[in-house]
C-alpha positions in Angstrom: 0.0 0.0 0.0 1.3 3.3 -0.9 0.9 6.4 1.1 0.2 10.0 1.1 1.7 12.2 3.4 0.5 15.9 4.4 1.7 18.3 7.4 -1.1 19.9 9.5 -0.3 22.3 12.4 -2.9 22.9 15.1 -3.0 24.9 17.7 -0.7 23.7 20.8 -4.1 23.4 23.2 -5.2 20.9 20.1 -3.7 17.2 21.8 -5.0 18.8 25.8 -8.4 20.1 24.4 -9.3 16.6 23.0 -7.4 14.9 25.9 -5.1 13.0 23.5 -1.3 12.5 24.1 1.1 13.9 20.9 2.2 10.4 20.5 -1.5 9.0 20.2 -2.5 12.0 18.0 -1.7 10.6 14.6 -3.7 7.7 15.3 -6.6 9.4 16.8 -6.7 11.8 13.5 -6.7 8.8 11.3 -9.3 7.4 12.7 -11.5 10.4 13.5 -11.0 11.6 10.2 -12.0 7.9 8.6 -15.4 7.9 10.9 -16.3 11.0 9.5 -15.8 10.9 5.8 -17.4 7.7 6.5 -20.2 9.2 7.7 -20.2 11.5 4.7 -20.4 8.7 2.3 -17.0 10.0 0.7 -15.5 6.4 2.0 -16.5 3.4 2.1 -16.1 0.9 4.9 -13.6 -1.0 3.8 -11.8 2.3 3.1 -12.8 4.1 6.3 -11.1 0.4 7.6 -8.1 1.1 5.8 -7.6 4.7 6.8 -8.7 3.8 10.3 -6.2 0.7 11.2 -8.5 -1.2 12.2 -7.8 -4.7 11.5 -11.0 -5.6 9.0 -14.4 -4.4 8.5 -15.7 -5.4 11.3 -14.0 -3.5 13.6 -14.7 -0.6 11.7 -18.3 -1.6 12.1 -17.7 -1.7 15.7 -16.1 1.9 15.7 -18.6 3.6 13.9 -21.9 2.1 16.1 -20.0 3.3 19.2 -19.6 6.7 17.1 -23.5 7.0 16.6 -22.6 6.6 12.5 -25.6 4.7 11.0 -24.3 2.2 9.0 -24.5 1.4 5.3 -23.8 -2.0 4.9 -26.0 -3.2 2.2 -27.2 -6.7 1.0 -24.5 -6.2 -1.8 -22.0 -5.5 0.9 -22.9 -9.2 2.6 -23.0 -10.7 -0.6 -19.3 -9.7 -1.6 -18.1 -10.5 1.7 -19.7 -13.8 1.8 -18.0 -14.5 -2.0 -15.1 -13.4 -0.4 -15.2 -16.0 2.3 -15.9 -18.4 0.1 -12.9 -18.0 -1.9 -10.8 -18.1 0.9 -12.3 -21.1 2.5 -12.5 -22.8 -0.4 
């Protein structure tokens, strides 16, 4: 996977006004910004996933109920994942 890489400064209250350490912040950024653009429909899960770290879809599904992000995961979305399965099981 190939990345993009971008600066962005914030204001030095940012890390204490969300109550995130400087070393968590990248991570918390990441995600926060894959939950939203999520919830924009500008990503899909499996990208929000990707963007997130999580370690597969599910987790992301996880992360975005305890976010309050409806979720649209349609019967198209279970049908690839089950063809999916299926492949890798055999």
């Amino acid at each position: 996977m190939s990345e993009v890489k971008t600066t962005v400064s914030f204001p030095s209250s940012f890390p204490s006004s969300v109550k995130v350490s400087e070393s968590d912040m990248p991570d918390f950024i990441k995600r926060t910004l894959a939950i939203e653009l999520y919830r924009e429909g500008k990503l899909s899960l499996g990208t929000a996933a990707e963007l997130a770290g999580t370690r597969n879809k599910w987790e992301m599904l996880t992360i975005l109920d305890s976010s309050g992000v409806p979720i649209n995961y349609t019967t198209e979305d279970v049908e690839d994942d089950l063809n999916t399965l299926e492949r890798i099981i055999g």
